[in-house]
VMD Tcl script that builds the backbone (N, CA, C; Angstrom):
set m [mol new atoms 360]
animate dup $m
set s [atomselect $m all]
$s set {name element resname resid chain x y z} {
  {N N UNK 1 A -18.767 52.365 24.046}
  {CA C UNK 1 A -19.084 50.998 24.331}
  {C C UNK 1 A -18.561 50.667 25.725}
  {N N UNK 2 A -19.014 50.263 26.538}
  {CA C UNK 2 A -18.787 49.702 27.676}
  {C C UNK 2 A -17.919 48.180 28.136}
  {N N UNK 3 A -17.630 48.284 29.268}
  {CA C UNK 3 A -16.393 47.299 28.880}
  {C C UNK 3 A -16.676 45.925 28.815}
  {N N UNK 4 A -18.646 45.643 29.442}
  {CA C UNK 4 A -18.889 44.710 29.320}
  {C C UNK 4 A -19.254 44.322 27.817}
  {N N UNK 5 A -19.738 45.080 27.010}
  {CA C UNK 5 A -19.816 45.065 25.802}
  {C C UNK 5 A -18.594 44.365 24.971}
  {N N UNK 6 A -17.318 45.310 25.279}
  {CA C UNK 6 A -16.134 44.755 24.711}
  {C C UNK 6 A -16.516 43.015 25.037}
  {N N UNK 7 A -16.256 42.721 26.313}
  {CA C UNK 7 A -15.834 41.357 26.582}
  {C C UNK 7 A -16.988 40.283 26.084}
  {N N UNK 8 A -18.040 40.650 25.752}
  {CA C UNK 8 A -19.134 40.112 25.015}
  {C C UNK 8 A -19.115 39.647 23.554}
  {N N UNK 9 A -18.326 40.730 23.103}
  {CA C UNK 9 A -18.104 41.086 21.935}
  {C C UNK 9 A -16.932 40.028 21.560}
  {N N UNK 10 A -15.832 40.133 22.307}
  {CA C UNK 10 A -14.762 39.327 21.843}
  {C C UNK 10 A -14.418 37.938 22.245}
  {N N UNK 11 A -15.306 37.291 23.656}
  {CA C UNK 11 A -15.849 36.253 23.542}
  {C C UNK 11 A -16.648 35.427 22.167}
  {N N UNK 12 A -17.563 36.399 21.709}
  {CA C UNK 12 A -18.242 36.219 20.577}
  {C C UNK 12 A -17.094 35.626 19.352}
  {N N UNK 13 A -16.333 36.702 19.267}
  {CA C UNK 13 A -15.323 36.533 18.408}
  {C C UNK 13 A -14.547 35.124 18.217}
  {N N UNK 14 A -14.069 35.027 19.769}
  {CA C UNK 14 A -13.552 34.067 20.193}
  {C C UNK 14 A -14.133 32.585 19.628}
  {N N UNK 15 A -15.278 32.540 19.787}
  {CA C UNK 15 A -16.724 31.641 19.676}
  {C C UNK 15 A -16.270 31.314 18.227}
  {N N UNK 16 A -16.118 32.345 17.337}
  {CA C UNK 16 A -16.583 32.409 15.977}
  {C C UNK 16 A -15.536 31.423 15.270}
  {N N UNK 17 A -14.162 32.372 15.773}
  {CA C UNK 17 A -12.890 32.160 15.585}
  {C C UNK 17 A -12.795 30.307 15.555}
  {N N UNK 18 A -12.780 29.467 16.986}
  {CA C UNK 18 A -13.030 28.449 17.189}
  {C C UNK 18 A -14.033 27.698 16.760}
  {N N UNK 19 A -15.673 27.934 15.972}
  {CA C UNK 19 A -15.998 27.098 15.292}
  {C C UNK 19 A -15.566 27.081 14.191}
  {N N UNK 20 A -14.752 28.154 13.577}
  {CA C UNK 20 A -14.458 28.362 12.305}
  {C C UNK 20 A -13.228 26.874 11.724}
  {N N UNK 21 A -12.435 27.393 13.072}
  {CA C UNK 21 A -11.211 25.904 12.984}
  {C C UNK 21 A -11.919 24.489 13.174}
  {N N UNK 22 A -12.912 24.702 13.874}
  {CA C UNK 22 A -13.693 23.317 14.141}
  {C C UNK 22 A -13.512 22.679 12.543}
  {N N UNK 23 A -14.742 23.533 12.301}
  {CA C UNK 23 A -14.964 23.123 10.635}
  {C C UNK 23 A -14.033 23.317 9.534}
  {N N UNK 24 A -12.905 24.220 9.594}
  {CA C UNK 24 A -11.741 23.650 8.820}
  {C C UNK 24 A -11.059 22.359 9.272}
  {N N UNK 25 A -11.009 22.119 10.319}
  {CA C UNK 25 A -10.573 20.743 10.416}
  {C C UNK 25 A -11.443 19.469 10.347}
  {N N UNK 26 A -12.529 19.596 9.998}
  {CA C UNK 26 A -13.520 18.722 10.295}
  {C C UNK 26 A -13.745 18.714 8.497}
  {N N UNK 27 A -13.718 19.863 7.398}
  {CA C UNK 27 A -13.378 19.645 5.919}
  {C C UNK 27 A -12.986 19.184 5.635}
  {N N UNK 28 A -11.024 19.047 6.053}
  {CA C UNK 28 A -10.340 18.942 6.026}
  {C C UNK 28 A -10.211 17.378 5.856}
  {N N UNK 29 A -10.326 17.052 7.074}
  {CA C UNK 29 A -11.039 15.172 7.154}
  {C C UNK 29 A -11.667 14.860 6.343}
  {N N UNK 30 A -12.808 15.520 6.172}
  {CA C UNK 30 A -13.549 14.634 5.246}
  {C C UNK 30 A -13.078 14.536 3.785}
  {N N UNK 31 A -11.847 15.677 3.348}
  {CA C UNK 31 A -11.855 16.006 2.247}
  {C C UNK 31 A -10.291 14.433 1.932}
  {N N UNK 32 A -9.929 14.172 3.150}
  {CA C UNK 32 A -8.608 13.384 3.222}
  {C C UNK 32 A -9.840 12.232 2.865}
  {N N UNK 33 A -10.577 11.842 3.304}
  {CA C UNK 33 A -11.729 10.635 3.584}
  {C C UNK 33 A -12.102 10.572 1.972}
  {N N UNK 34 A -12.443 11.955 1.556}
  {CA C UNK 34 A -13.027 11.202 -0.197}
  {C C UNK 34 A -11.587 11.201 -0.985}
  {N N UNK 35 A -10.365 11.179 -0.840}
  {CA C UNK 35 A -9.849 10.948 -1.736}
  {C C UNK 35 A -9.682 9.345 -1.752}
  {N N UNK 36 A -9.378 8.952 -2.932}
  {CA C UNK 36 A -9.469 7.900 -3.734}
  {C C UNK 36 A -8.164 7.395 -3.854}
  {N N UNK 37 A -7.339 6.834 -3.838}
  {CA C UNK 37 A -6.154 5.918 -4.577}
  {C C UNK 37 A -6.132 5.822 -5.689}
  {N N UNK 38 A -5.713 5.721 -6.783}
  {CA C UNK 38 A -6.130 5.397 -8.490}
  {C C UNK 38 A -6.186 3.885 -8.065}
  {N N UNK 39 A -6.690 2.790 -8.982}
  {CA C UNK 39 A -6.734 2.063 -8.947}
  {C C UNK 39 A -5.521 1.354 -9.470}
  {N N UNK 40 A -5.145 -0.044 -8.228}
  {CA C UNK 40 A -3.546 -0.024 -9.304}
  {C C UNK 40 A -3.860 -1.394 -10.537}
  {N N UNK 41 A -3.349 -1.345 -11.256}
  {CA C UNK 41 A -3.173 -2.368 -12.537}
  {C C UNK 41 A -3.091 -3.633 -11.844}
  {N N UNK 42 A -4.183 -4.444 -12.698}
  {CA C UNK 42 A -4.412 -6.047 -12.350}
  {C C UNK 42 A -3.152 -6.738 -13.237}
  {N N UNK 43 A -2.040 -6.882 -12.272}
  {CA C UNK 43 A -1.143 -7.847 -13.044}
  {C C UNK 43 A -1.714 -9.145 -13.514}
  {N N UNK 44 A -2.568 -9.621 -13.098}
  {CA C UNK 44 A -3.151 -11.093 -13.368}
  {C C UNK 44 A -3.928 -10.847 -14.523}
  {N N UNK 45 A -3.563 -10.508 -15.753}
  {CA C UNK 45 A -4.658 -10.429 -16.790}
  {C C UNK 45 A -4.939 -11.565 -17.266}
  {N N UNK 46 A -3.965 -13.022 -17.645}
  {CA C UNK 46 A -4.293 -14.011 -17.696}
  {C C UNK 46 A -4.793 -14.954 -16.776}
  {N N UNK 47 A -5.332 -14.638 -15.703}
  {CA C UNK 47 A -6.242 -14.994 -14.903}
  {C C UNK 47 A -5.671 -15.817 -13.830}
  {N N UNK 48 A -6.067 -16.329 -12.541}
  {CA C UNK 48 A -5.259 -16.223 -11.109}
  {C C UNK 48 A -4.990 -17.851 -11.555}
  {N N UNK 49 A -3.960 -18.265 -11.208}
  {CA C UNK 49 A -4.093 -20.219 -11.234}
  {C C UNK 49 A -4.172 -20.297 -9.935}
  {N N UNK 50 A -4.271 -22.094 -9.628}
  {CA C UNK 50 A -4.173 -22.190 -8.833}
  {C C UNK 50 A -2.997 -23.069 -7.930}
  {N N UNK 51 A -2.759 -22.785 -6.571}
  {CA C UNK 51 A -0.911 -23.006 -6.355}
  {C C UNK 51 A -1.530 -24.303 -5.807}
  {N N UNK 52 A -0.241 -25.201 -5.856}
  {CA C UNK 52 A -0.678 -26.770 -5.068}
  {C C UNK 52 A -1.092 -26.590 -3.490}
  {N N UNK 53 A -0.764 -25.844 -2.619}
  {CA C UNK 53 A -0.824 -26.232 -1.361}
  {C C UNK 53 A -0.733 -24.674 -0.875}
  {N N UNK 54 A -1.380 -23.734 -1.310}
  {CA C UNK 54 A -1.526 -22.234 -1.046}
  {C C UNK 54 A -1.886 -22.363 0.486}
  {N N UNK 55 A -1.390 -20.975 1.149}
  {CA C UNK 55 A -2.574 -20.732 2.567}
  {C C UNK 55 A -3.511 -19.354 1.892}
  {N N UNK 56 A -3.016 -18.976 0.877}
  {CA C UNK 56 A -4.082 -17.409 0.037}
  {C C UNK 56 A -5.277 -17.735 0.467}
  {N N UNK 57 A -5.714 -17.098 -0.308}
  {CA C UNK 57 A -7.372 -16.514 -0.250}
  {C C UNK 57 A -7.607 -17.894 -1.522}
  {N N UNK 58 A -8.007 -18.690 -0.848}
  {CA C UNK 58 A -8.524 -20.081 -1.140}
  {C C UNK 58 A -7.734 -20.878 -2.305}
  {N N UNK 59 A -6.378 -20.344 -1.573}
  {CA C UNK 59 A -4.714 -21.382 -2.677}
  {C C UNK 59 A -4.780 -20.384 -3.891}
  {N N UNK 60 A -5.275 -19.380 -3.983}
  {CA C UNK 60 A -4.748 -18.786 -5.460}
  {C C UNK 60 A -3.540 -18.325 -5.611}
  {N N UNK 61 A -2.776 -18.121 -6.735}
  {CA C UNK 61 A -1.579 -17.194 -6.555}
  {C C UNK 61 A -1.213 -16.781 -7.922}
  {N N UNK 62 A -1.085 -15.445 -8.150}
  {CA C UNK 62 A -0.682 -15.460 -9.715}
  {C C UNK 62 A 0.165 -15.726 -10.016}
  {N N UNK 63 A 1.867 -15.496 -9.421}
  {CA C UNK 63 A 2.656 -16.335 -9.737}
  {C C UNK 63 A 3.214 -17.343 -9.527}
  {N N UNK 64 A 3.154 -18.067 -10.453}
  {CA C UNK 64 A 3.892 -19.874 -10.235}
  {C C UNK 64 A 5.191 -20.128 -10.787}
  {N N UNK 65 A 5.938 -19.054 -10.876}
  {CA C UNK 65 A 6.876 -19.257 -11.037}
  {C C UNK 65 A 8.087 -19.863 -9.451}
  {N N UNK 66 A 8.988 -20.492 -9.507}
  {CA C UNK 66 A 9.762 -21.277 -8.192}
  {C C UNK 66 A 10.883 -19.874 -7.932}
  {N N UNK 67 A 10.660 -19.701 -6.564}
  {CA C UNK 67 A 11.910 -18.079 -6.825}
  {C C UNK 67 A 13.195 -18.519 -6.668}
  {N N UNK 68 A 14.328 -17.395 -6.952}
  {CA C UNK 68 A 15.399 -17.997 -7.232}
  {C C UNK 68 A 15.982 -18.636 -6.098}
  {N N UNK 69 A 17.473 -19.092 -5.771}
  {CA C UNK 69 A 17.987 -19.835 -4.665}
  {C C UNK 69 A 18.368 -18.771 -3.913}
  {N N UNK 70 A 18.327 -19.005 -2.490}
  {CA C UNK 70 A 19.331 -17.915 -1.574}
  {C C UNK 70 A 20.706 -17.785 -1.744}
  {N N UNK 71 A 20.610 -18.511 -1.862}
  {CA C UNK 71 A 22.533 -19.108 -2.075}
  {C C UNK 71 A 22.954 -18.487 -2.981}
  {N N UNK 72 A 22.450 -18.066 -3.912}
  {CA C UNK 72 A 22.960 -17.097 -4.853}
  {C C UNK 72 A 23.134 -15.984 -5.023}
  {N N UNK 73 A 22.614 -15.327 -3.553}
  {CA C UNK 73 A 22.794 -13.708 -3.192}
  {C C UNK 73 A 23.521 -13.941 -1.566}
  {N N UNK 74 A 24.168 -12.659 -1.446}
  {CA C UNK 74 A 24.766 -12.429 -0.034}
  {C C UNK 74 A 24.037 -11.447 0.437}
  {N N UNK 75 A 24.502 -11.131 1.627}
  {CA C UNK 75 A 23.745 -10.273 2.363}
  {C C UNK 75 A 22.429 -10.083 2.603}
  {N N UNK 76 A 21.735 -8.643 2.767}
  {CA C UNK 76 A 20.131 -8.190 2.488}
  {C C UNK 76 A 19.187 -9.048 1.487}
  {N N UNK 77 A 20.107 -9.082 0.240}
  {CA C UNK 77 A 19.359 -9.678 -1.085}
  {C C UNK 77 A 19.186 -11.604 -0.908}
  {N N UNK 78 A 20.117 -12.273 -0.150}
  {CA C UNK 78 A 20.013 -13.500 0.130}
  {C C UNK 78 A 18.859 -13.664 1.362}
  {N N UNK 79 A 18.544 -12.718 2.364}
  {CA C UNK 79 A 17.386 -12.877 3.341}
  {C C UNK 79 A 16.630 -13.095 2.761}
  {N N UNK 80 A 16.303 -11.751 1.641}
  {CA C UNK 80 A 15.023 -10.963 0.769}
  {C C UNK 80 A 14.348 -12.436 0.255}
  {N N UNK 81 A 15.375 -13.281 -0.544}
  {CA C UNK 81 A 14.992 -14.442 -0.988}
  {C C UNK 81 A 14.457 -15.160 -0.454}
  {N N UNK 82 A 15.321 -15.722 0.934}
  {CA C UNK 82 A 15.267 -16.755 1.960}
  {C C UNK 82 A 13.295 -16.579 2.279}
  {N N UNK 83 A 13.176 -15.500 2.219}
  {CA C UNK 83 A 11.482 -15.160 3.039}
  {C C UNK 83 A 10.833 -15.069 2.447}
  {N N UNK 84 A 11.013 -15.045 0.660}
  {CA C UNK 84 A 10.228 -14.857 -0.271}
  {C C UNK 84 A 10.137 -16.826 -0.632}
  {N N UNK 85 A 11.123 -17.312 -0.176}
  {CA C UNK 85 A 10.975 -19.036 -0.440}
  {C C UNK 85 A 10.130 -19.456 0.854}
  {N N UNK 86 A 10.352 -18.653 1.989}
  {CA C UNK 86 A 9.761 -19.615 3.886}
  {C C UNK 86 A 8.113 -18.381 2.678}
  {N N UNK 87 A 7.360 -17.650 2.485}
  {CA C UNK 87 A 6.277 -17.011 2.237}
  {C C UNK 87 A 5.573 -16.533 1.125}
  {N N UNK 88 A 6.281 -17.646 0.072}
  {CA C UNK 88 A 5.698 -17.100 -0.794}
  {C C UNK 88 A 3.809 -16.070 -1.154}
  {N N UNK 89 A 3.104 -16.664 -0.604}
  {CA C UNK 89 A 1.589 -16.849 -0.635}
  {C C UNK 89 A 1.482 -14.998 -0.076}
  {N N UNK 90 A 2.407 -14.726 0.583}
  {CA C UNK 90 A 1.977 -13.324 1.228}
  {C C UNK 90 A 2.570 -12.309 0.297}
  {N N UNK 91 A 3.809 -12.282 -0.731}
  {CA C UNK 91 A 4.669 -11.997 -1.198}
  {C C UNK 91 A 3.388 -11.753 -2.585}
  {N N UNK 92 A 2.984 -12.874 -2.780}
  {CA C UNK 92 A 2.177 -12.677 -4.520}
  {C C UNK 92 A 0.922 -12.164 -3.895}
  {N N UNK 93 A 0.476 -11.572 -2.546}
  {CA C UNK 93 A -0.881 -10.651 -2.442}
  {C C UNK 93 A -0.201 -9.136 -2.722}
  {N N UNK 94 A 1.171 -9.099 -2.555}
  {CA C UNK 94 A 1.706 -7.596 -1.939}
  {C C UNK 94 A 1.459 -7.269 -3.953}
  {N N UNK 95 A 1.898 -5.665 -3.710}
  {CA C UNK 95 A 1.593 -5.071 -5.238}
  {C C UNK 95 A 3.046 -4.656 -5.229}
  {N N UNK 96 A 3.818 -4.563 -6.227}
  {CA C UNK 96 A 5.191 -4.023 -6.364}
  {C C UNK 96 A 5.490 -2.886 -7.028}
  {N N UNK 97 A 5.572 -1.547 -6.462}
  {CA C UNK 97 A 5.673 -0.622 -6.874}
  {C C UNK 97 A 6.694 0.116 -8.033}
  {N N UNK 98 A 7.149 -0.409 -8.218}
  {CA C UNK 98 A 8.590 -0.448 -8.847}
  {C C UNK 98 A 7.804 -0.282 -10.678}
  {N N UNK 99 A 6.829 -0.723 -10.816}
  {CA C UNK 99 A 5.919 -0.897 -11.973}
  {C C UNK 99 A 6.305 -2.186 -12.898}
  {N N UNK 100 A 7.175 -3.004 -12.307}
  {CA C UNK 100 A 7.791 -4.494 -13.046}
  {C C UNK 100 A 6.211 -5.246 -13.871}
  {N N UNK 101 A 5.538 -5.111 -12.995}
  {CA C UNK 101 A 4.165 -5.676 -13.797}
  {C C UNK 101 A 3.954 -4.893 -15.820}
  {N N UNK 102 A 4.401 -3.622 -15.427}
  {CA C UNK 102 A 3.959 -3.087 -17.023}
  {C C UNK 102 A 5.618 -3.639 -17.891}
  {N N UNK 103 A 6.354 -3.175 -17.356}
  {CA C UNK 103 A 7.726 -3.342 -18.040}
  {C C UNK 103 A 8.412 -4.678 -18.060}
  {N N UNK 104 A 8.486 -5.864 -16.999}
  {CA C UNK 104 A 8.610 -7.036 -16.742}
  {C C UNK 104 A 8.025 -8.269 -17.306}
  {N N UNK 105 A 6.374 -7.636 -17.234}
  {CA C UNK 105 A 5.172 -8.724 -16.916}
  {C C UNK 105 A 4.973 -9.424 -15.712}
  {N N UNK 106 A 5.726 -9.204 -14.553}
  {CA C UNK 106 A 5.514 -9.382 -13.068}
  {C C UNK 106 A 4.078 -9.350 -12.889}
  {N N UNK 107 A 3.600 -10.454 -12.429}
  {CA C UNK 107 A 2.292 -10.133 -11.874}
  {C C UNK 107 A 2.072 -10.132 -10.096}
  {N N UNK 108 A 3.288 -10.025 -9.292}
  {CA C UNK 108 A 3.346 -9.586 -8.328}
  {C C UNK 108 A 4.350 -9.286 -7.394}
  {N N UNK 109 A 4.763 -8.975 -6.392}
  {CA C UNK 109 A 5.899 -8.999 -6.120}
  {C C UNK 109 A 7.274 -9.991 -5.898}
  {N N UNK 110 A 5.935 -11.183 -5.882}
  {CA C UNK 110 A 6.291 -12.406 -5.669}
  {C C UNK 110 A 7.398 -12.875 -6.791}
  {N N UNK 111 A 6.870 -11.945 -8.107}
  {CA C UNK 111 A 7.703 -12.147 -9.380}
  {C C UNK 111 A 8.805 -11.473 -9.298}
  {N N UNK 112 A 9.402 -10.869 -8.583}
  {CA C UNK 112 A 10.790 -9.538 -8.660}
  {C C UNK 112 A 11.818 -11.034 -7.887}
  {N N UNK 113 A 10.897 -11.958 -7.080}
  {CA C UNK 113 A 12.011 -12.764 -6.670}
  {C C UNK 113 A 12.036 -13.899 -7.355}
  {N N UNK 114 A 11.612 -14.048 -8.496}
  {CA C UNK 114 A 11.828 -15.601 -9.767}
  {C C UNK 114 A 12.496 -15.434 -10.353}
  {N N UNK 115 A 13.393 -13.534 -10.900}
  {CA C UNK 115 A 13.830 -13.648 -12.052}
  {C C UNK 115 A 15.211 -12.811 -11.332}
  {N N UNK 116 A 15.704 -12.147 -10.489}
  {CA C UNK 116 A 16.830 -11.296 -9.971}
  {C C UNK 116 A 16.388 -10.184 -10.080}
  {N N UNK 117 A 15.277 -9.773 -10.248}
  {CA C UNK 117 A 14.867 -8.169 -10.212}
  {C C UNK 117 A 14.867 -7.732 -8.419}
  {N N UNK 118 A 14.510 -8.277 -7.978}
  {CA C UNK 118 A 14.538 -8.306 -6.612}
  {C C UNK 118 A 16.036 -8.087 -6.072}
  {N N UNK 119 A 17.129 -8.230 -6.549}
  {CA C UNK 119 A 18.155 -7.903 -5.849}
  {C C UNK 119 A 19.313 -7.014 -6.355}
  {N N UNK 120 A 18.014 -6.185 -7.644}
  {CA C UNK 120 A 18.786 -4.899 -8.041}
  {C C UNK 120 A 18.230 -3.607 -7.824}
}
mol reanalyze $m
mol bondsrecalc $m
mol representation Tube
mol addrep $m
């Protein structure tokens, strides 16, 4: 084989090599793209009320419960409060991972700060 042959040859290779990664990484994506999230649990099974003076997604909020006082925690856990009283409305969109909704009845995160779950 001749040496232009070689370099033909392993260019080629080269070629092959590099679309090959193309398209493993380009699978790869798409395969990140169809995965799914599970769907998480509708804490609101008794259905959304509505808050007196919401900024939500048109005043809804599932929980109406009043959260606890700041004053009654120090540190981290007295902020946690303080911002869950200045926001509530953003607090009951968030989902709370912790799973308080199945074991609690929390229907949002908004609920970890009505009852002291929030500052354990």
């Amino acid at each position: 084989m001749s040496r232009g042959q070689n370099e033909s040859r392993s260019s080629r290779t080269r070629a092959l090599w590099w679309l090959a990664g193309v398209a493993a990484v380009l699978a790869l994506g798409a395969g990140i793209l169809a995965i799914r999230l599970p769907e998480r649990p509708r804490a609101d099974a008794g259905g959304p009320t509505v808050s007196g003076g919401g900024t939500g997604s048109a005043g809804v909020r599932r929980e109406t419960r009043p959260t606890l006082d700041p004053a009654r925690f120090v540190g981290k856990p007295a902020r946690a409060h303080q911002v869950a009283r200045e926001m509530p409305d953003v607090l009951d969109r968030l989902y709370c991972y912790c799973e308080c909704d199945r074991y609690l009845g929390h229907r949002s995160l908004l609920s970890c700060y009505t009852d002291g779950h929030a500052a354990t």
